[in-house]
N, CA, C and O atoms as a MOPAC input file, in Angstrom:
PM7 MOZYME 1SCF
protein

 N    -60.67000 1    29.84300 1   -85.14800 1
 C    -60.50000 1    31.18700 1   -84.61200 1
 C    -61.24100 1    31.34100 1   -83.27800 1
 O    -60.72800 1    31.88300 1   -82.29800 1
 N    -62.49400 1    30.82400 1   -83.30200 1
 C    -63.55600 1    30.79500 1   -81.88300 1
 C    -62.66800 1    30.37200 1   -80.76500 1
 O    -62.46800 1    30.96000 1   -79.70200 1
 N    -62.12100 1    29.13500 1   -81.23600 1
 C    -61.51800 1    28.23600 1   -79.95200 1
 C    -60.25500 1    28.81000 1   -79.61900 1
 O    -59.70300 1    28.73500 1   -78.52100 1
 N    -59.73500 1    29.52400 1   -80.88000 1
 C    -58.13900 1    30.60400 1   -79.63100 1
 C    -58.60300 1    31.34300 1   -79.26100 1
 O    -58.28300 1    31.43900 1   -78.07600 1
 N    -59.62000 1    32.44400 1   -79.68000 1
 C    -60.22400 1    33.19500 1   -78.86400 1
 C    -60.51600 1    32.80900 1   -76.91400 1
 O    -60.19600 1    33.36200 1   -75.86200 1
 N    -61.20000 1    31.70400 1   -77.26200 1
 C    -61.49000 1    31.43500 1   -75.88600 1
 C    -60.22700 1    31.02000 1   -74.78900 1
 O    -59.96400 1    31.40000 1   -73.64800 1
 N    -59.63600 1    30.11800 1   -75.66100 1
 C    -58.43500 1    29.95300 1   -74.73000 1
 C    -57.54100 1    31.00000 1   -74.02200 1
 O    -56.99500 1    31.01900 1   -72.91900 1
 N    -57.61300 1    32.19800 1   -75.46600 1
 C    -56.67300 1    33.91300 1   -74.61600 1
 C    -57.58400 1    33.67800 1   -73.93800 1
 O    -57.14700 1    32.70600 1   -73.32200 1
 N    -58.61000 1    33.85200 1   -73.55600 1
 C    -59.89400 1    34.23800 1   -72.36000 1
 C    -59.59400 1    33.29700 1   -71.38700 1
 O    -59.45400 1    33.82100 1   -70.28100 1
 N    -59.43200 1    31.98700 1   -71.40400 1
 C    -59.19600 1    31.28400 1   -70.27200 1
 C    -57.86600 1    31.86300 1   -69.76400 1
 O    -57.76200 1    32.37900 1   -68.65100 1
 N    -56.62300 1    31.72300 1   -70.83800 1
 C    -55.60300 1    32.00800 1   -70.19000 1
 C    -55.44300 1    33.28500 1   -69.08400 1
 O    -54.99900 1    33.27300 1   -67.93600 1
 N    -55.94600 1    34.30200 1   -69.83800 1
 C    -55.98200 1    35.70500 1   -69.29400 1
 C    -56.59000 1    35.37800 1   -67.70600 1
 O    -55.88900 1    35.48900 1   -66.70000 1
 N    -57.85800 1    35.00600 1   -67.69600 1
 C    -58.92800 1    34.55600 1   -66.73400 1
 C    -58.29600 1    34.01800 1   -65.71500 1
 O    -58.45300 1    34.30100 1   -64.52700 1
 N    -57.51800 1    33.17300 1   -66.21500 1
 C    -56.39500 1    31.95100 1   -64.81000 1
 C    -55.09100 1    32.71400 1   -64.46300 1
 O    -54.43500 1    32.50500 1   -63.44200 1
 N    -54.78200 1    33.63300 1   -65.43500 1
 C    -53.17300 1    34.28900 1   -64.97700 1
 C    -53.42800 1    35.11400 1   -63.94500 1
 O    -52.59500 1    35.39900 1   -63.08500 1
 N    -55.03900 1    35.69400 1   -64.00000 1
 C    -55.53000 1    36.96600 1   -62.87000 1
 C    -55.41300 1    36.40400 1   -61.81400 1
 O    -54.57500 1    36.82100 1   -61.01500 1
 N    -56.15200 1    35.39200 1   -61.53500 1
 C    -56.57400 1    34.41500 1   -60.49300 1
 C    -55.30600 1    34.10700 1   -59.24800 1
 O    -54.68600 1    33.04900 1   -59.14200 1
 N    -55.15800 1    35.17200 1   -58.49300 1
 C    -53.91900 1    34.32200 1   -56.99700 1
 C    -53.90400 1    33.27500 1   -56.77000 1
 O    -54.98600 1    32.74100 1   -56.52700 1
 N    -52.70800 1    32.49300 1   -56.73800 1
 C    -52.61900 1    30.75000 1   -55.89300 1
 C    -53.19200 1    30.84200 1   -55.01600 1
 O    -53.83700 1    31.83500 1   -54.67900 1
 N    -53.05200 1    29.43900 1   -54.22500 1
 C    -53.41300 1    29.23900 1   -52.83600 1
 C    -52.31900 1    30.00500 1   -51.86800 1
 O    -52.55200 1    30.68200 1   -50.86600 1
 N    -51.13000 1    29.70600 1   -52.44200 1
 C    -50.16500 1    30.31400 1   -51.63100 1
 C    -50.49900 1    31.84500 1   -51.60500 1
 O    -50.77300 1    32.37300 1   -50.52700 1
 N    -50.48600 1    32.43600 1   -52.55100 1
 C    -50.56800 1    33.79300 1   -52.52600 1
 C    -51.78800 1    34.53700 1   -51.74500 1
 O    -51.83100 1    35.67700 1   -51.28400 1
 N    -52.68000 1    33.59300 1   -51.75300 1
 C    -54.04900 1    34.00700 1   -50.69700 1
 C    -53.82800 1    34.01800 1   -49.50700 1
 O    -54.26000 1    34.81800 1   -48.67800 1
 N    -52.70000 1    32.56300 1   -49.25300 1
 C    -52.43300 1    32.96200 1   -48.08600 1
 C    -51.80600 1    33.56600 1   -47.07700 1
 O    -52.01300 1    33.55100 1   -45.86300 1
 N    -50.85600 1    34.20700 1   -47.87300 1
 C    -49.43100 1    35.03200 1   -47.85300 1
 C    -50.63900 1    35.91800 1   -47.10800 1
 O    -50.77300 1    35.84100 1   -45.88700 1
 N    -51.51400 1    36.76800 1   -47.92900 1
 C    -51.85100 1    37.89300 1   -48.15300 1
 C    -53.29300 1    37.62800 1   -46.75000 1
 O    -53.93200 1    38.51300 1   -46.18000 1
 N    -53.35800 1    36.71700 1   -46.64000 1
 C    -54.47500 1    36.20700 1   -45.39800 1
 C    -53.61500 1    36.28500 1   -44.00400 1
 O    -54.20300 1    36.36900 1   -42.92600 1
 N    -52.37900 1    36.25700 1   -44.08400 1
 C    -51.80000 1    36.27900 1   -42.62000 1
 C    -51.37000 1    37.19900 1   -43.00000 1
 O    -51.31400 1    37.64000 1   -41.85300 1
 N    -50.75700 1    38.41900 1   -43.88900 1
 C    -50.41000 1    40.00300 1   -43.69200 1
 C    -51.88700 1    40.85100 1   -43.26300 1
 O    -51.94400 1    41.83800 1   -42.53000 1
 N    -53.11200 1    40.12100 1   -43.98300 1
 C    -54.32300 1    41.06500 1   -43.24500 1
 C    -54.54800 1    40.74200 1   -41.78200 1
 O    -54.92000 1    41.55200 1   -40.93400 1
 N    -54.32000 1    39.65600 1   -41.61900 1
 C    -54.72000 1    39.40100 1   -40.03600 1
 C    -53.66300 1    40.14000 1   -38.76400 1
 O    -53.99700 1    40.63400 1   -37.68700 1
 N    -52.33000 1    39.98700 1   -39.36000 1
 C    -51.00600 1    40.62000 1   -38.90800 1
 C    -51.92300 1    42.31700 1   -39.21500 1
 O    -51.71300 1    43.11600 1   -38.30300 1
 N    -52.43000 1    42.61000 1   -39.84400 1
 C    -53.01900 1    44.28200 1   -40.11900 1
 C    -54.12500 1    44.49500 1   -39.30400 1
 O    -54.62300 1    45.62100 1   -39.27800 1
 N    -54.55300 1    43.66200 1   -38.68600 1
 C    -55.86500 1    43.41300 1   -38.20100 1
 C    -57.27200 1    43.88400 1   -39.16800 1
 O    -58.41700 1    44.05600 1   -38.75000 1
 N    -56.80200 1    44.01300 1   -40.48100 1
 C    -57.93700 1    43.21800 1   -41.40300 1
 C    -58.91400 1    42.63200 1   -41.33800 1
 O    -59.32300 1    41.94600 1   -42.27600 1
 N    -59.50200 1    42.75200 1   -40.26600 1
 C    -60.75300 1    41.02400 1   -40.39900 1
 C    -61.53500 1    41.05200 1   -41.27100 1
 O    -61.93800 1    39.96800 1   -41.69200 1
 N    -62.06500 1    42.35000 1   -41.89200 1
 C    -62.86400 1    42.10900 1   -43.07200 1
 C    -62.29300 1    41.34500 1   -44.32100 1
 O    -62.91700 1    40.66300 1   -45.13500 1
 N    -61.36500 1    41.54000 1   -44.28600 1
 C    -60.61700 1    41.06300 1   -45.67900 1
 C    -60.27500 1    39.47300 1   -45.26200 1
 O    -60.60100 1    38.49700 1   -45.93800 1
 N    -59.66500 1    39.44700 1   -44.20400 1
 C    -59.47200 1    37.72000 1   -43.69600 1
 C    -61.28500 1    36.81200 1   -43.71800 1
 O    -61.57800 1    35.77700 1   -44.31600 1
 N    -61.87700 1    37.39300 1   -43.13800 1
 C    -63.32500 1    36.97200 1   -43.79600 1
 C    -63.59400 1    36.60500 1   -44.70100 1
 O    -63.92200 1    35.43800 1   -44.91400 1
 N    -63.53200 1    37.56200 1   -45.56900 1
 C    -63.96400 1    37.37900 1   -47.21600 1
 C    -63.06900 1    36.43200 1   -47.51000 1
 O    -63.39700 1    35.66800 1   -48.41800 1
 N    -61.70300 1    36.20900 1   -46.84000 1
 C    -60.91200 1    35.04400 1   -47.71800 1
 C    -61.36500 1    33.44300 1   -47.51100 1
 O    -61.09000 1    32.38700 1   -48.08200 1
 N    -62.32000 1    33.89300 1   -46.23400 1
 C    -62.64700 1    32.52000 1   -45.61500 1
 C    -63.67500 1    31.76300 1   -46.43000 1
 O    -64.44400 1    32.38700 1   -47.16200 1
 N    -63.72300 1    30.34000 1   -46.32400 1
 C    -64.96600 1    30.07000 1   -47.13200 1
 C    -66.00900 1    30.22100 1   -46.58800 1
 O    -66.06200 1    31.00700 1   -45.64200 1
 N    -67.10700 1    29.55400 1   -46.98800 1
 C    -68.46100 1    29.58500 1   -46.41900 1
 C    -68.76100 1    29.07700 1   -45.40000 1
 O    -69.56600 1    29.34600 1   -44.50900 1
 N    -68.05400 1    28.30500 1   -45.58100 1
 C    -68.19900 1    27.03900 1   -44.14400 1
 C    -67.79800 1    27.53300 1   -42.95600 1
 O    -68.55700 1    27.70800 1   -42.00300 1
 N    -66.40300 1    27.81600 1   -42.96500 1
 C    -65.42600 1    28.74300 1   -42.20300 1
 C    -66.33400 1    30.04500 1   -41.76000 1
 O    -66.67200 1    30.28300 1   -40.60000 1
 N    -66.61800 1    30.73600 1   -42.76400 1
 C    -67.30000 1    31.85100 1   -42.41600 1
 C    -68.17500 1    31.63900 1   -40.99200 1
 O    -68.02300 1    32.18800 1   -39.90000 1
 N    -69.29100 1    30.48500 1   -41.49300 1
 C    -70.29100 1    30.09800 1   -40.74700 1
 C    -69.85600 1    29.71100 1   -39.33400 1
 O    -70.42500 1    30.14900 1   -38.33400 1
 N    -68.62800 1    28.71400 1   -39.29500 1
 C    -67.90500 1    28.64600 1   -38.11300 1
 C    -67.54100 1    29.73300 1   -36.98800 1
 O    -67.70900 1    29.87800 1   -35.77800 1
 N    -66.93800 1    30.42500 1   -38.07900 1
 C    -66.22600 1    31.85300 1   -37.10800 1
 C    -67.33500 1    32.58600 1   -36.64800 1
 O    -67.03900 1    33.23200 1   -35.64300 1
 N    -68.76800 1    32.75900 1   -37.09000 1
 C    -69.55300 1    33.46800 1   -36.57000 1
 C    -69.99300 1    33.13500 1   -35.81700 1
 O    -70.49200 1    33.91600 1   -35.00700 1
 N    -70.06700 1    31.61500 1   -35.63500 1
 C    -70.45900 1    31.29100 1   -33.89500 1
 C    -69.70300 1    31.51200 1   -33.00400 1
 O    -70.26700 1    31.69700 1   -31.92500 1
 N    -68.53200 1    31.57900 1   -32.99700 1
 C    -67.72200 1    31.75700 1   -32.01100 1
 C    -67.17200 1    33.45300 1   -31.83400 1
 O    -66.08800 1    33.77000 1   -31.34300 1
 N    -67.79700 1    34.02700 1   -32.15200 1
 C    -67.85000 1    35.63500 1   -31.84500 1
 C    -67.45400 1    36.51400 1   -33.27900 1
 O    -67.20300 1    37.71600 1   -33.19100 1
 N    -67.42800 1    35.89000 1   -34.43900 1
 C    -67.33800 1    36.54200 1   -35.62900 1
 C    -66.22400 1    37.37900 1   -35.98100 1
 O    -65.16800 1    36.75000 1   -35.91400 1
 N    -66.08500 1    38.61500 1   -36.34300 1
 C    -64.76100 1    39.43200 1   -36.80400 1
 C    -63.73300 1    39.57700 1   -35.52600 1
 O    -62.50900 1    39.63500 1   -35.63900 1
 N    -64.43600 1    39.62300 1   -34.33900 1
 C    -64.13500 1    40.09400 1   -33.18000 1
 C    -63.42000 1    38.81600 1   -33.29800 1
 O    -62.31100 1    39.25800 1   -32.99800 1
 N    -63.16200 1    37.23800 1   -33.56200 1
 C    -62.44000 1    36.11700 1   -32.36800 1
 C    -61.23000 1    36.57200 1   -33.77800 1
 O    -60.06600 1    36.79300 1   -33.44600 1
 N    -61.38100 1    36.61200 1   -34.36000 1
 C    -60.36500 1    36.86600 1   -36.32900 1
 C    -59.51400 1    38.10300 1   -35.29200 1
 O    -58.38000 1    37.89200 1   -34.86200 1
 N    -60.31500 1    39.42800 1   -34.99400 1
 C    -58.89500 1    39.96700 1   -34.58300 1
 C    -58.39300 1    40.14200 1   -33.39300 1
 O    -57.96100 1    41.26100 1   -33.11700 1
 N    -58.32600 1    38.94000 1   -32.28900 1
 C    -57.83600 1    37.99700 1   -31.12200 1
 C    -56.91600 1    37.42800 1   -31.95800 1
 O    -55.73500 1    37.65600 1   -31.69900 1
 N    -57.24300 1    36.56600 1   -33.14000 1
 C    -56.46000 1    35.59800 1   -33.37100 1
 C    -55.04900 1    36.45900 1   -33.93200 1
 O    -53.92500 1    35.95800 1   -33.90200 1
 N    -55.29300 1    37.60000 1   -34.35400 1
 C    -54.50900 1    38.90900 1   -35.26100 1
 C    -53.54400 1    38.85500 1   -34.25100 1
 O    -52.38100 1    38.58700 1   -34.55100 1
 N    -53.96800 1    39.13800 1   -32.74500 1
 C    -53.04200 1    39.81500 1   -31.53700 1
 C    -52.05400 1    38.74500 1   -31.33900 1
 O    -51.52400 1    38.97500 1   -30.25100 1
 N    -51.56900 1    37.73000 1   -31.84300 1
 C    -50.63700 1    36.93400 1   -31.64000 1
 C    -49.62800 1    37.40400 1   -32.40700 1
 O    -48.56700 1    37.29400 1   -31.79200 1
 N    -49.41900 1    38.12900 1   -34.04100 1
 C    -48.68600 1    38.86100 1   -34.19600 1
 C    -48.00900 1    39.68700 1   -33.68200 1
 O    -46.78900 1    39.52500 1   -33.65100 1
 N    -48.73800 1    41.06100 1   -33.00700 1
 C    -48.16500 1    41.67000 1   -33.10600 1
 C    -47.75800 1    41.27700 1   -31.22900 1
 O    -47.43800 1    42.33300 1   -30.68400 1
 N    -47.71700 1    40.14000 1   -30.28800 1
 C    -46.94500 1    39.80600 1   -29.38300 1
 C    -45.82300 1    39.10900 1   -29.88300 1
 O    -45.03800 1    38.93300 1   -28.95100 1
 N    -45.33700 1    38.56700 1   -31.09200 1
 C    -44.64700 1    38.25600 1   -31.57800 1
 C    -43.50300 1    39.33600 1   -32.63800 1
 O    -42.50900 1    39.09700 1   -33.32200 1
 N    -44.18700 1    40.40700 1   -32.34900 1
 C    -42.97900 1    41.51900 1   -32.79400 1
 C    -43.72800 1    41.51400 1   -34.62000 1
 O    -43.01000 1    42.19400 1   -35.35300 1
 N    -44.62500 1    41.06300 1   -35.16900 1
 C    -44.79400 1    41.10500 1   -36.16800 1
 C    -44.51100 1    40.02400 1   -37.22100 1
 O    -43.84800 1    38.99100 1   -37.13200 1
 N    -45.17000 1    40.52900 1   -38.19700 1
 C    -44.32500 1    39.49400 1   -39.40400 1
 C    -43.39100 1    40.13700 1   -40.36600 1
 O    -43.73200 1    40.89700 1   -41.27300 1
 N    -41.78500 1    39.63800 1   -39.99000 1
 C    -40.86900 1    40.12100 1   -40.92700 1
 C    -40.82800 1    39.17400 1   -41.78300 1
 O    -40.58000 1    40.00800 1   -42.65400 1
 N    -40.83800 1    38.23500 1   -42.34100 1
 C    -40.88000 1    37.48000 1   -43.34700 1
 C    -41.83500 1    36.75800 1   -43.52500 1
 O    -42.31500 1    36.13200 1   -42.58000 1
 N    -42.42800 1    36.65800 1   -45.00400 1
 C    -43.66700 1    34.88000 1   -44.99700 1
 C    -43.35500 1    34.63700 1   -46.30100 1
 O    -43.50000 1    35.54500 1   -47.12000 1
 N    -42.94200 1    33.54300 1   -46.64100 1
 C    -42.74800 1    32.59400 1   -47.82800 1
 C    -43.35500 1    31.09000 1   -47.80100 1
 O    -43.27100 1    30.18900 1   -46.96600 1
 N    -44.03100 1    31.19500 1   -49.11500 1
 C    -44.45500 1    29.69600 1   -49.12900 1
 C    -43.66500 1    28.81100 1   -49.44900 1
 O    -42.98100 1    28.84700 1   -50.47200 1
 N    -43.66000 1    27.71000 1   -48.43300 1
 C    -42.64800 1    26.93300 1   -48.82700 1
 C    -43.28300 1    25.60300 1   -49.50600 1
 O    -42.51900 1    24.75000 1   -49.95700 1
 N    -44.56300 1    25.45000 1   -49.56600 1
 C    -45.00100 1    24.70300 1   -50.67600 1
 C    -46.64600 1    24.91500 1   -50.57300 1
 O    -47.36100 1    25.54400 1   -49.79200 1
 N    -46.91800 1    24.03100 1   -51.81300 1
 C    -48.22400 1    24.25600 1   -52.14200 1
 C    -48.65100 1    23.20700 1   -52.91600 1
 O    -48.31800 1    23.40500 1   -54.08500 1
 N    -49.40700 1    21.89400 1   -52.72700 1
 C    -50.47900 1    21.33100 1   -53.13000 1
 C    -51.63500 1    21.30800 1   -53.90000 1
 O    -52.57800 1    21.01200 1   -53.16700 1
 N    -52.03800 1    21.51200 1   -55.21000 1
 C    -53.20600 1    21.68400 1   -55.56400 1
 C    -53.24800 1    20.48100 1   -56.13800 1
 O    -52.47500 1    19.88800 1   -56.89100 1
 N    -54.72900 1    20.10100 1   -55.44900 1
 C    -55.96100 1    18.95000 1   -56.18100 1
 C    -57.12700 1    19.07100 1   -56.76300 1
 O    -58.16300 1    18.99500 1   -56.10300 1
 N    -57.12600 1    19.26900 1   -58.03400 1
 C    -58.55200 1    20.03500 1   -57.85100 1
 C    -59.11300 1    21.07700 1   -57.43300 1
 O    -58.88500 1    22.22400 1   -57.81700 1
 N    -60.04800 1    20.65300 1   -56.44000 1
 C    -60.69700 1    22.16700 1   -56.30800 1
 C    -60.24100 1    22.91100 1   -54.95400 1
 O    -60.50600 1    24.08400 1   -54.68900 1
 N    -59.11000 1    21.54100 1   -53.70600 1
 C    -58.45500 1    21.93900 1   -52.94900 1
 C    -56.97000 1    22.23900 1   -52.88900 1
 O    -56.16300 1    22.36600 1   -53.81000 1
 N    -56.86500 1    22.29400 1   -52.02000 1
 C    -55.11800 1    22.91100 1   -52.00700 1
 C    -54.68600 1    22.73100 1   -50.65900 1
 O    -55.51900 1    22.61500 1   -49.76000 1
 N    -52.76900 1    22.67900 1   -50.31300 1
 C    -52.57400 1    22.39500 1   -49.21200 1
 C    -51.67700 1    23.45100 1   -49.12500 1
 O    -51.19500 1    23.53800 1   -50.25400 1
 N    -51.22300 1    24.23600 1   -48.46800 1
 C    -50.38600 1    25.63400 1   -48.58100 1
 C    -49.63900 1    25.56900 1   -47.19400 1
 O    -50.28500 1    25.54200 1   -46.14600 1
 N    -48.01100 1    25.54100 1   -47.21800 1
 C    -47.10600 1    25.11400 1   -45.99500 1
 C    -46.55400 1    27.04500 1   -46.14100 1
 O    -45.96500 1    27.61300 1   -47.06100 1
 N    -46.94700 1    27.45500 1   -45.12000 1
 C    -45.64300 1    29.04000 1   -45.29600 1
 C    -45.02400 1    29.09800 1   -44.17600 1
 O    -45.31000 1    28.70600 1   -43.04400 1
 N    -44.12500 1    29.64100 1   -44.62800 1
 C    -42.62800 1    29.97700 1   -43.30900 1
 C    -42.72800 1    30.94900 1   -43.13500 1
 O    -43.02700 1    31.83100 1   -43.94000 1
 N    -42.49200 1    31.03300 1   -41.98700 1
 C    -43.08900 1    32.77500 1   -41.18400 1
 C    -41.68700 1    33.02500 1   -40.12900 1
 O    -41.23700 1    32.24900 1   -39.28600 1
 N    -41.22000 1    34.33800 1   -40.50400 1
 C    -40.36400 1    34.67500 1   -39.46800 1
 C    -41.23000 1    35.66600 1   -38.64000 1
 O    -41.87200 1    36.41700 1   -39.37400 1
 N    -41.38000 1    35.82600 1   -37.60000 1
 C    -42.05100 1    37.00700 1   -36.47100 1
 C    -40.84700 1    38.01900 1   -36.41900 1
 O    -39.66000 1    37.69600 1   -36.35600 1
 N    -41.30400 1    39.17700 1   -36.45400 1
 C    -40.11000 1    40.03000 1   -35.90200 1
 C    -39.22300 1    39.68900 1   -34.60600 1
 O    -38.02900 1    39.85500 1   -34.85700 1
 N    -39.38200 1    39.41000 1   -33.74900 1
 C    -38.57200 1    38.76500 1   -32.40000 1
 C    -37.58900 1    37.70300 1   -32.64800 1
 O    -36.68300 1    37.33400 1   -31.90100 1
 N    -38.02700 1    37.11200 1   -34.23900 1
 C    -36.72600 1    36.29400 1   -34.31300 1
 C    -37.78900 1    34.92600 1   -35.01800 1
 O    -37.87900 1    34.36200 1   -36.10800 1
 N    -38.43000 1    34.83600 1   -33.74900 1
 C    -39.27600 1    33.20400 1   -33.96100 1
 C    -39.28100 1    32.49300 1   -35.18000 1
 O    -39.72900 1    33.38800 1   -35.89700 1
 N    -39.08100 1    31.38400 1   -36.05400 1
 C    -39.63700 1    30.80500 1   -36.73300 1
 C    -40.75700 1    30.33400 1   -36.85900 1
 O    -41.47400 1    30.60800 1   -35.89600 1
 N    -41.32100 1    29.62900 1   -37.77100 1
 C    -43.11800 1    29.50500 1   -37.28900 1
 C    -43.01700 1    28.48400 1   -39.05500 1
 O    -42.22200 1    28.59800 1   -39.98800 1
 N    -44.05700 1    27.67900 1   -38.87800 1
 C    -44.86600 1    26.92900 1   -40.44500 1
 C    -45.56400 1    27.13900 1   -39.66300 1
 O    -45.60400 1    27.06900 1   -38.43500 1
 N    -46.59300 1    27.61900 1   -40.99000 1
 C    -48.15200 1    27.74000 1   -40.63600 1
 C    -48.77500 1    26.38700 1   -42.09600 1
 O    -48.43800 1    26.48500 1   -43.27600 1
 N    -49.62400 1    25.35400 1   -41.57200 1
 C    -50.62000 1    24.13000 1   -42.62000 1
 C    -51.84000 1    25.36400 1   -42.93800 1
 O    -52.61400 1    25.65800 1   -42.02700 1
 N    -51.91400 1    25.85800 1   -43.91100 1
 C    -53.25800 1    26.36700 1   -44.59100 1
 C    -53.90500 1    25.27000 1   -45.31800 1
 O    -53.14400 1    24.50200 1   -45.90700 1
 N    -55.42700 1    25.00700 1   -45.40100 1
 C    -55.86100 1    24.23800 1   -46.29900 1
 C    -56.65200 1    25.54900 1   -47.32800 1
 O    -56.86500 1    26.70500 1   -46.96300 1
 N    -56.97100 1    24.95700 1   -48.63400 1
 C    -57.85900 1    25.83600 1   -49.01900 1
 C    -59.28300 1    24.88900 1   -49.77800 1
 O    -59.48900 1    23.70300 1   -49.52000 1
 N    -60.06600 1    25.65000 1   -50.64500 1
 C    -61.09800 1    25.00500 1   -51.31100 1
 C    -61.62500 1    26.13600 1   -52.27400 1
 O    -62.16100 1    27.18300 1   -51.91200 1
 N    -61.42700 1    25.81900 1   -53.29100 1
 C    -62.26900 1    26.67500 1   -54.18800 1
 C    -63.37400 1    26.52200 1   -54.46700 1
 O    -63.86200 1    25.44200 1   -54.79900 1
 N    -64.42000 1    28.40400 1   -54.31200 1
 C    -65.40300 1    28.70600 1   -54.04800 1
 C    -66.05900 1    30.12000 1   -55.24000 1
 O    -66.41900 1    31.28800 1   -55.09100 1
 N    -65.99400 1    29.64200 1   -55.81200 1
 C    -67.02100 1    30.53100 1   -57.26400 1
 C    -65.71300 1    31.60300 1   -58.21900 1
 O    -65.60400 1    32.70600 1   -58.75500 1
 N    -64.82900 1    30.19000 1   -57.90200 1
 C    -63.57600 1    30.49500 1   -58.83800 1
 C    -62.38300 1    31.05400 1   -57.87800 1
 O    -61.24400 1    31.30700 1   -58.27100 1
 N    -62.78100 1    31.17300 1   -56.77000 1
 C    -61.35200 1    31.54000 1   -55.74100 1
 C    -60.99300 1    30.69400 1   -55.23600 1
 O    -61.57500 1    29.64800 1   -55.52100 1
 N    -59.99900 1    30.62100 1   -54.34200 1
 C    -59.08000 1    29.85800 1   -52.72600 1
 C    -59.55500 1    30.79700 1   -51.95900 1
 O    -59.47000 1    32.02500 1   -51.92400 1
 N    -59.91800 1    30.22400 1   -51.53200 1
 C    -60.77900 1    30.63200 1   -49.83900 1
 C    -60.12000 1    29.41900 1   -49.11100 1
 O    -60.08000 1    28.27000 1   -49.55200 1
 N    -59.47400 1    29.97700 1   -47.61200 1
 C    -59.51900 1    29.24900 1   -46.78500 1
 C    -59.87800 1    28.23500 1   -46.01600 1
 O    -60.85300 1    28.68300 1   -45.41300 1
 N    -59.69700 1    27.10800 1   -45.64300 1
 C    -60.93300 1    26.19800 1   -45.41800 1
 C    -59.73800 1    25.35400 1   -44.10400 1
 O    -58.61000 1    24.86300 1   -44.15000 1
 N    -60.92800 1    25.59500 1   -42.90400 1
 C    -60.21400 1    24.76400 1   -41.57100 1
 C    -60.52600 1    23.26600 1   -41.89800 1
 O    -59.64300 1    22.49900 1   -41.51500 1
 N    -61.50900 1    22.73300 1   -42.47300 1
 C    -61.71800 1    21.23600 1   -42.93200 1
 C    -61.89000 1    20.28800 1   -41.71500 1
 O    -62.06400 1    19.08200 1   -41.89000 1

């Protein structure tokens, strides 16, 4: 009885839990929002540490303004996803409003049970 118990608990625990893909879906609609707090928090530690040398929330929403010169994001679908362990490789297809096509390579790394972003 102990050990199904725990397993509903794992199961429940892992069904909550977003893919890599889905983090990152939701990591280029905040940045497309100019979000940077939220694109932050998706970042890992490392990343984090990175981006703050180079001007912190402020270079995150520079990097945002390429959206919306691109008319926006009308479409993002993952078109695949990689998991190894505790990393992940996340390919999404991005239409811009203007038309453009776009793949975006996300890597990720899990960090105290999430996908957090990771430039590697």
């Amino acid at each position: 009885m102990r050990s199904m118990v725990f397993a509903i608990l794992l199961f429940l625990a892992c069904a909550g839990s977003p893919s890599p893909g889905e983090v990152g879906k939701q990591l280029m609609l905040d940045l497309e929002a100019g979000n940077v707090t939220a694109v932050y928090d998706a970042m890992s530690e490392a990343d984090q540490q990175r981006i703050d040398k180079i001007g912190g929330k402020a270079a995150l929403a520079r990097d945002g303004e390429r959206f919306k010169e691109m008319g926006g994001i009308k479409t993002i679908e993952v078109a695949s996803e990689e998991i190894h362990g505790e990393t992940a490789k996340v390919s999404l297809k991005v239409t811009y409003g203007n038309g453009t096509p776009d793949t975006l390579e996300l890597n990720f790394v899990k960090e105290n049970g999430e996908w957090r972003s990771y430039k590697g």
